[in-house]
Gaussian input, Z-matrix of N, CA and C with variables (Angstrom, degrees):
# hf/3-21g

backbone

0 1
 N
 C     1     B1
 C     2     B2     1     A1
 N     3     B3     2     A2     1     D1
 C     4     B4     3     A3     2     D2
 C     5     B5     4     A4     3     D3
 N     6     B6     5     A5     4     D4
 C     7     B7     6     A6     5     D5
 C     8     B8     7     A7     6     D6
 N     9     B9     8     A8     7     D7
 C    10    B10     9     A9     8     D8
 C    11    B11    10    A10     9     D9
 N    12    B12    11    A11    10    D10
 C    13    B13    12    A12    11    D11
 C    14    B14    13    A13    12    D12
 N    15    B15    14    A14    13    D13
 C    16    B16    15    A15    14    D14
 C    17    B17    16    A16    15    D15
 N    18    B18    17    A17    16    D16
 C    19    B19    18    A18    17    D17
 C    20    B20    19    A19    18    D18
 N    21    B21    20    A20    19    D19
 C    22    B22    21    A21    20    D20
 C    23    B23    22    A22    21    D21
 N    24    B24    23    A23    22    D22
 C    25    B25    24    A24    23    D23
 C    26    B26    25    A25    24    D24
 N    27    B27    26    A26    25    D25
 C    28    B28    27    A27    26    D26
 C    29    B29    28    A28    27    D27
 N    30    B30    29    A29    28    D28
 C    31    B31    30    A30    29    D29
 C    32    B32    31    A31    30    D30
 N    33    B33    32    A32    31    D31
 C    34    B34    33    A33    32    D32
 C    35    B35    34    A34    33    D33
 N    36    B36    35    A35    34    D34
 C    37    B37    36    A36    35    D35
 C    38    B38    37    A37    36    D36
 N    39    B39    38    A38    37    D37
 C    40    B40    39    A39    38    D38
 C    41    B41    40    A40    39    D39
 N    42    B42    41    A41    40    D40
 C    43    B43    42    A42    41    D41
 C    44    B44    43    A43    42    D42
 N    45    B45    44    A44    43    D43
 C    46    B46    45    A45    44    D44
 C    47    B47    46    A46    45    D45
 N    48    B48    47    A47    46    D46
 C    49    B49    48    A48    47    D47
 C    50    B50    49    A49    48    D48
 N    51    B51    50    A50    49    D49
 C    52    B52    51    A51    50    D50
 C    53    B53    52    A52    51    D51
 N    54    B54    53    A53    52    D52
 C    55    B55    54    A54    53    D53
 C    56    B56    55    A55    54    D54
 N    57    B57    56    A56    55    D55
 C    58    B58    57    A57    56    D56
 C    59    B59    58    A58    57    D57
 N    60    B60    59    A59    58    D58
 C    61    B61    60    A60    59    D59
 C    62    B62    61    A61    60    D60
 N    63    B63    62    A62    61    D61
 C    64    B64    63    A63    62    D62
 C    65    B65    64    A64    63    D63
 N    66    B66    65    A65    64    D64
 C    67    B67    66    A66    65    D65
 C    68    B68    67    A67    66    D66
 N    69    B69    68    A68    67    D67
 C    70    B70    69    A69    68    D68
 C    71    B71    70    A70    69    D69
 N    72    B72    71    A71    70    D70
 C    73    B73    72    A72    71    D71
 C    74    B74    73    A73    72    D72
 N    75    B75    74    A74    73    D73
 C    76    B76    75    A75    74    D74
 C    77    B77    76    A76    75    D75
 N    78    B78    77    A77    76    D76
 C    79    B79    78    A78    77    D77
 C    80    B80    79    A79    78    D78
 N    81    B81    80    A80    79    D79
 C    82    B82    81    A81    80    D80
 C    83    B83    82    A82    81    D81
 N    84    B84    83    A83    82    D82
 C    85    B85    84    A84    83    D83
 C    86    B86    85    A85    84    D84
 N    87    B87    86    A86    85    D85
 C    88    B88    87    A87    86    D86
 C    89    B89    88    A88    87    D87
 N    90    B90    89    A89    88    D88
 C    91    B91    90    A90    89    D89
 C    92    B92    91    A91    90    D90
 N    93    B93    92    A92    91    D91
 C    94    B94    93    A93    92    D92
 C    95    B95    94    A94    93    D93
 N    96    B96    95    A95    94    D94
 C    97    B97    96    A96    95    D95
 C    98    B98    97    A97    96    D96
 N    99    B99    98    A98    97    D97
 C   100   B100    99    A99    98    D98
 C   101   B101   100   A100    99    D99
 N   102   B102   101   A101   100   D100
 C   103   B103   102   A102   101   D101
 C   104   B104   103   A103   102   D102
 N   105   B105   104   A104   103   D103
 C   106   B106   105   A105   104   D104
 C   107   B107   106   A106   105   D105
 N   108   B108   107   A107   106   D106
 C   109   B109   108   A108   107   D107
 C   110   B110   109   A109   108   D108
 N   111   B111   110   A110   109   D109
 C   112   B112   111   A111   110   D110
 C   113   B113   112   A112   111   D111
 N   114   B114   113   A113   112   D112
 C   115   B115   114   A114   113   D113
 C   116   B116   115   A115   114   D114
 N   117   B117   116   A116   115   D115
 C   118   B118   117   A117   116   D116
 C   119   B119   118   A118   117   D117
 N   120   B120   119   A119   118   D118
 C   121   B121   120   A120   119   D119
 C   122   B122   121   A121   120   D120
 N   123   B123   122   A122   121   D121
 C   124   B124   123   A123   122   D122
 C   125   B125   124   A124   123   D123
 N   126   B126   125   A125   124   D124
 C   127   B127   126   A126   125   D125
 C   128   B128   127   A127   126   D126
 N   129   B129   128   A128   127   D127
 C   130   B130   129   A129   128   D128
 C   131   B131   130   A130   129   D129
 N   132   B132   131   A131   130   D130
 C   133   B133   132   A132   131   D131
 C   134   B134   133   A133   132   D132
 N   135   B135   134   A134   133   D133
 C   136   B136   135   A135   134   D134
 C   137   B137   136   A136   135   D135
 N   138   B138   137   A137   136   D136
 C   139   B139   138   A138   137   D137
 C   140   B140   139   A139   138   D138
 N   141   B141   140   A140   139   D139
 C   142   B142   141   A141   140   D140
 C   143   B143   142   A142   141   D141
 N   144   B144   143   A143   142   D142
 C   145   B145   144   A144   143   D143
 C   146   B146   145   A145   144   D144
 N   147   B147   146   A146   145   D145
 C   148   B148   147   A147   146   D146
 C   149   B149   148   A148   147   D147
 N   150   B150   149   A149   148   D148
 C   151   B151   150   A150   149   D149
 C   152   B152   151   A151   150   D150
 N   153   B153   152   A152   151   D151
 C   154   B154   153   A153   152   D152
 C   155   B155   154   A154   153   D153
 N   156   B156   155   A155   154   D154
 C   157   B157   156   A156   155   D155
 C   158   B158   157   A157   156   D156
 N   159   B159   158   A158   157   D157
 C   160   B160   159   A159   158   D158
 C   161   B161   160   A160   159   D159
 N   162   B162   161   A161   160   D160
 C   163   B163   162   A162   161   D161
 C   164   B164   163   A163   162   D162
 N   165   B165   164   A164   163   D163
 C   166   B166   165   A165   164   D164
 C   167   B167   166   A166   165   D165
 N   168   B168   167   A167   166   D166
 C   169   B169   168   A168   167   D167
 C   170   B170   169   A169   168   D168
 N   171   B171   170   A170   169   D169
 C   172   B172   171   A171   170   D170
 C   173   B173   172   A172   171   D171
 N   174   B174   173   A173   172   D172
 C   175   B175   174   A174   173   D173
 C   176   B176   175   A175   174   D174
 N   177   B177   176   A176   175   D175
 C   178   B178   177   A177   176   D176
 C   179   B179   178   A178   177   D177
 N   180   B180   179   A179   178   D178
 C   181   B181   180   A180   179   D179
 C   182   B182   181   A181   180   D180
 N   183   B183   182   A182   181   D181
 C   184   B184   183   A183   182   D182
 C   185   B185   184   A184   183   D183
 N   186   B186   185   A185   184   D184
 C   187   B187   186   A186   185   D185
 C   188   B188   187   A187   186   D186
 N   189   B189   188   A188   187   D187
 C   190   B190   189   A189   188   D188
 C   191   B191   190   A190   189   D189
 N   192   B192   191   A191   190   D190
 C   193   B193   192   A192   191   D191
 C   194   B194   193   A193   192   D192
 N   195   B195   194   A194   193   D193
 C   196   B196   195   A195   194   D194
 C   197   B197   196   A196   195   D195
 N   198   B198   197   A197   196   D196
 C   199   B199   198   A198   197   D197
 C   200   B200   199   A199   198   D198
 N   201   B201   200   A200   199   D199
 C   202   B202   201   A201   200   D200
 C   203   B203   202   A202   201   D201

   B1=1.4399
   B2=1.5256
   B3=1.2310
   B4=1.4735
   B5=1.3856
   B6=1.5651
   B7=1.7032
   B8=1.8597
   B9=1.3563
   B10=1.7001
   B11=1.2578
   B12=1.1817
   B13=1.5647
   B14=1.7176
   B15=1.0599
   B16=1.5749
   B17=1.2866
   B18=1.5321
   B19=1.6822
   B20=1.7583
   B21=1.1976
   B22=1.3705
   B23=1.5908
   B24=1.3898
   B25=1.5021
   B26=1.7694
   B27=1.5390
   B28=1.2859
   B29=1.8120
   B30=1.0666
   B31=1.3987
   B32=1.6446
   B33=1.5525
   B34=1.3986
   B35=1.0998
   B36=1.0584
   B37=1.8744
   B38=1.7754
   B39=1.4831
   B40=1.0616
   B41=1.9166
   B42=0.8685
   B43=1.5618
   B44=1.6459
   B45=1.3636
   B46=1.9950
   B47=1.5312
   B48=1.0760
   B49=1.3982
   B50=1.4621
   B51=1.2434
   B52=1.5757
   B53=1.6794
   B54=0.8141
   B55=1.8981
   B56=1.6987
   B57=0.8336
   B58=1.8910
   B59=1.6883
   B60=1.5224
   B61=1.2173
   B62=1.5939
   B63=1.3251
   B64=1.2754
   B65=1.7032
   B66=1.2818
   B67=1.3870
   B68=1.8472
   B69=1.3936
   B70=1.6318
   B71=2.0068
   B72=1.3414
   B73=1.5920
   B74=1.6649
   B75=0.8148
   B76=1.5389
   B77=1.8652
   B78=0.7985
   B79=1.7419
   B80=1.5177
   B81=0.8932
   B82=1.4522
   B83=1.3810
   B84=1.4057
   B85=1.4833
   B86=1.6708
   B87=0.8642
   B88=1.6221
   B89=1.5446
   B90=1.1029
   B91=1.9571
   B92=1.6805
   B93=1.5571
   B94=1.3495
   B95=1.7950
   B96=1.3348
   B97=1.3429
   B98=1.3428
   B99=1.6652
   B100=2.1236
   B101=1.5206
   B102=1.3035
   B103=1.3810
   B104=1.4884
   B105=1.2533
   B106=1.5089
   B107=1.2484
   B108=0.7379
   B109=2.1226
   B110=1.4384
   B111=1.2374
   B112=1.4262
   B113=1.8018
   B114=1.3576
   B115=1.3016
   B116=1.6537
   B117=1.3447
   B118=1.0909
   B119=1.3442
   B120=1.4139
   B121=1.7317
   B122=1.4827
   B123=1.6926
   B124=1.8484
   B125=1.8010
   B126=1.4478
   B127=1.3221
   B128=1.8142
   B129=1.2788
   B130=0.8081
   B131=1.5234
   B132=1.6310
   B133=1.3913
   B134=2.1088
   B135=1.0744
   B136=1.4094
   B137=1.3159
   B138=1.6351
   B139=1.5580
   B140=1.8850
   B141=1.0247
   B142=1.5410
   B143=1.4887
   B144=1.5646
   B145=2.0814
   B146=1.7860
   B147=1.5492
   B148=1.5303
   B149=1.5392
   B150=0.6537
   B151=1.4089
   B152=1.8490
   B153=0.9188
   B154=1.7588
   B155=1.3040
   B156=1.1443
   B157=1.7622
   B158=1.4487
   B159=1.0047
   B160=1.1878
   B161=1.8321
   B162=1.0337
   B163=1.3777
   B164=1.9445
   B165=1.2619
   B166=1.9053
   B167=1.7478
   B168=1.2281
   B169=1.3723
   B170=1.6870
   B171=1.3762
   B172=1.4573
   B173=1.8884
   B174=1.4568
   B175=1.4267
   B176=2.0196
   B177=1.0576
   B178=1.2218
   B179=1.5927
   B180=1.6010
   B181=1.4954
   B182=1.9046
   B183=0.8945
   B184=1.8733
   B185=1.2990
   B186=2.0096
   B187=1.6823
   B188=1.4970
   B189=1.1271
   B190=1.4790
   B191=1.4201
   B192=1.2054
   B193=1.5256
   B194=1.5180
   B195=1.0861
   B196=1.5436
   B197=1.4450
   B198=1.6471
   B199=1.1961
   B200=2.0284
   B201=1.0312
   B202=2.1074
   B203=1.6768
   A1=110.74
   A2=120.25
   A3=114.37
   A4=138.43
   A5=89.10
   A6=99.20
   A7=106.77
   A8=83.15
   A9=92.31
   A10=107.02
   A11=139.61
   A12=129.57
   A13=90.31
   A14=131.22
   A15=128.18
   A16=112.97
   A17=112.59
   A18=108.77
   A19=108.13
   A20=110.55
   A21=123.08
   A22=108.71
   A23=114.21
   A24=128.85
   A25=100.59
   A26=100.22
   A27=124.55
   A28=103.79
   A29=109.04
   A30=120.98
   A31=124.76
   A32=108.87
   A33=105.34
   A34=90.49
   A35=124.78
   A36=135.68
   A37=104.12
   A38=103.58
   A39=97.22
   A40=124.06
   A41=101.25
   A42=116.13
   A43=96.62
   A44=87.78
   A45=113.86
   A46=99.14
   A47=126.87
   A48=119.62
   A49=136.18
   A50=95.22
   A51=109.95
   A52=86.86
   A53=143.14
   A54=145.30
   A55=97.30
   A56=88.83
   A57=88.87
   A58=122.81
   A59=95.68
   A60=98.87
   A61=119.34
   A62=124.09
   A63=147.12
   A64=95.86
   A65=97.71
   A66=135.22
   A67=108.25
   A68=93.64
   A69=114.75
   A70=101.34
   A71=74.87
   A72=98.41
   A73=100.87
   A74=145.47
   A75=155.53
   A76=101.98
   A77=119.45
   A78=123.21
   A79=105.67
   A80=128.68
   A81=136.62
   A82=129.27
   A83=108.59
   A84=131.04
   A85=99.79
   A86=128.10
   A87=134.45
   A88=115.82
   A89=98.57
   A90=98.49
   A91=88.22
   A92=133.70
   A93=117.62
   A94=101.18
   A95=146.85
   A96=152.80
   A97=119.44
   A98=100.31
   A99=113.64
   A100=97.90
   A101=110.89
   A102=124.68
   A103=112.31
   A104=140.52
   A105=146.01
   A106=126.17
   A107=119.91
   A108=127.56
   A109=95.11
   A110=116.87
   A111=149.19
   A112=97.71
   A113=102.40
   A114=135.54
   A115=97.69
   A116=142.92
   A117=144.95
   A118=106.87
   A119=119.58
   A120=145.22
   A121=83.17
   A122=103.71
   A123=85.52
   A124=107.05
   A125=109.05
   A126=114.33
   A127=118.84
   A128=138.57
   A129=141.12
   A130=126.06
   A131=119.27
   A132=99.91
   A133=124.38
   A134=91.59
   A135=113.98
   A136=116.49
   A137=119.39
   A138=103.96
   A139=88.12
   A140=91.57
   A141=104.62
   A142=113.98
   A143=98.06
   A144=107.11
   A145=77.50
   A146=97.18
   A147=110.80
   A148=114.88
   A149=133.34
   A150=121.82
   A151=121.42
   A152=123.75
   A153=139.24
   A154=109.28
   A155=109.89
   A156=133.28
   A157=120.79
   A158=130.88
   A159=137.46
   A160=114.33
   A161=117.15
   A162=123.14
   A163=116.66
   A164=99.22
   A165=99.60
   A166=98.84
   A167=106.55
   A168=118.72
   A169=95.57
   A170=129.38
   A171=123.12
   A172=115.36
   A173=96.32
   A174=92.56
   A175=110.30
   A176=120.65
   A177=133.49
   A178=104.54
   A179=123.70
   A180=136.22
   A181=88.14
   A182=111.68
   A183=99.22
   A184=135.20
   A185=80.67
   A186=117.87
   A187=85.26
   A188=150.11
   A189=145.79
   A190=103.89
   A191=125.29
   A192=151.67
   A193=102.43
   A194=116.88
   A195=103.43
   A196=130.50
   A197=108.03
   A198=101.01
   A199=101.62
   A200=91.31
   A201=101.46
   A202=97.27
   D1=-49.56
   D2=165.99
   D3=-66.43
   D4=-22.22
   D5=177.06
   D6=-65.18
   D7=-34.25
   D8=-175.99
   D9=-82.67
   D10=8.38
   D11=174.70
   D12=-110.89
   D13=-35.81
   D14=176.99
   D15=-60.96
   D16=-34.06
   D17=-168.44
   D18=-87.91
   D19=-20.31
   D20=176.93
   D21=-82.10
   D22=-22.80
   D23=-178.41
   D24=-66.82
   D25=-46.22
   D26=-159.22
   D27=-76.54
   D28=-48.26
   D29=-178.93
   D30=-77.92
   D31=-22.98
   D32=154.61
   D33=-131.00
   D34=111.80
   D35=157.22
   D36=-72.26
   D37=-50.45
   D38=-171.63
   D39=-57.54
   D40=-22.69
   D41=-173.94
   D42=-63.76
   D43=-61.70
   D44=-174.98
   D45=-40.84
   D46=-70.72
   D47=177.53
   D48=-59.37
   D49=-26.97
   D50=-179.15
   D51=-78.79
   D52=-25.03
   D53=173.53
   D54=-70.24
   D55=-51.07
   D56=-177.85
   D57=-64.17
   D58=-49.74
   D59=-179.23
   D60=-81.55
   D61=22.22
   D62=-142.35
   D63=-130.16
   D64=-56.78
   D65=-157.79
   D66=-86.64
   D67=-17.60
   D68=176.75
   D69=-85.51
   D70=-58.00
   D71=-171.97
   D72=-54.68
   D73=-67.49
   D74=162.85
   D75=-28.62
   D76=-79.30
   D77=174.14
   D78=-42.61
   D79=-49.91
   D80=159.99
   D81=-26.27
   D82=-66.58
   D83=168.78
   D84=-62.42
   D85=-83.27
   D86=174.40
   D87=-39.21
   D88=-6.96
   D89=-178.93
   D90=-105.31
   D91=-46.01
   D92=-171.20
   D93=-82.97
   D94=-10.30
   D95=166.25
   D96=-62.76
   D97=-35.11
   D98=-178.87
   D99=-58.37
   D100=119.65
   D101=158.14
   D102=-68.15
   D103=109.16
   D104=159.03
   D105=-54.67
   D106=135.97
   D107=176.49
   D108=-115.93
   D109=103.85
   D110=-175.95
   D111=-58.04
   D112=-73.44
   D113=-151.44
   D114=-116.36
   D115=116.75
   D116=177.68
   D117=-120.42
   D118=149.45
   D119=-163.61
   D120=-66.53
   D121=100.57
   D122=155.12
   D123=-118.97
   D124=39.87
   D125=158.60
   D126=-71.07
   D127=153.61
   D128=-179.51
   D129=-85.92
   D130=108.36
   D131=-172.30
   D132=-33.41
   D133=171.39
   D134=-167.94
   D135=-116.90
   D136=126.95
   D137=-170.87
   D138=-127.02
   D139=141.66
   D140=176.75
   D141=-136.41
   D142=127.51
   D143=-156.41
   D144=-114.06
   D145=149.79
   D146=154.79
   D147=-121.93
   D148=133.22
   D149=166.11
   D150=-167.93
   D151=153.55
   D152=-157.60
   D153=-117.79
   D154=89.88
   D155=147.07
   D156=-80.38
   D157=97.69
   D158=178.85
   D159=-76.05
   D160=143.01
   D161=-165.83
   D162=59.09
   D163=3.92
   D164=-176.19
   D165=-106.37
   D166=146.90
   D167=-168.24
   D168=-79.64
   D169=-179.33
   D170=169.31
   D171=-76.90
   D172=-42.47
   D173=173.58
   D174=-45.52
   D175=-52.43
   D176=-148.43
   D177=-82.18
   D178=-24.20
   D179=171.66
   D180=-84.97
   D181=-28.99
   D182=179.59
   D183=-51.31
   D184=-55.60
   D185=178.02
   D186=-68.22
   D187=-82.20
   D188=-175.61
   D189=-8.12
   D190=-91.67
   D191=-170.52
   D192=-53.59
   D193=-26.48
   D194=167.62
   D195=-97.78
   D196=-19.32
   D197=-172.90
   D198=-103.80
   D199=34.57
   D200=179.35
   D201=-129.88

């Protein structure tokens, strides 16, 4: 299988390069188009609970939810 991709490499070179230099040209365009993120979110997601205890103070629905 490789011998046969070398001898075909070998026998149209010209093709082979024109793939490369094609293939250069393409990475090229797409490397100056990539938008960069300089600075990335290194805050920590955020979880936000709702929930209804009736007669429990907030401290005491907290201690609940945290210690389960």
């Amino acid at each position: 299988m490789l011998s046969a991709i070398v001898r075909f490499s070998l026998r149209f070179r010209g093709v082979v390069l024109s793939l490369a230099i094609a293939l250069l040209g393409f990475g090229l365009y797409t490397l100056t188009q990539a938008r960069y993120d300089v600075f990335p979110d290194f805050a920590p997601p955020v979880v936000a609970i709702q929930t209804e205890a009736p007669g429990l103070s907030a401290e005491q629905v907290e201690l609940l939810v945290i210690a389960h």
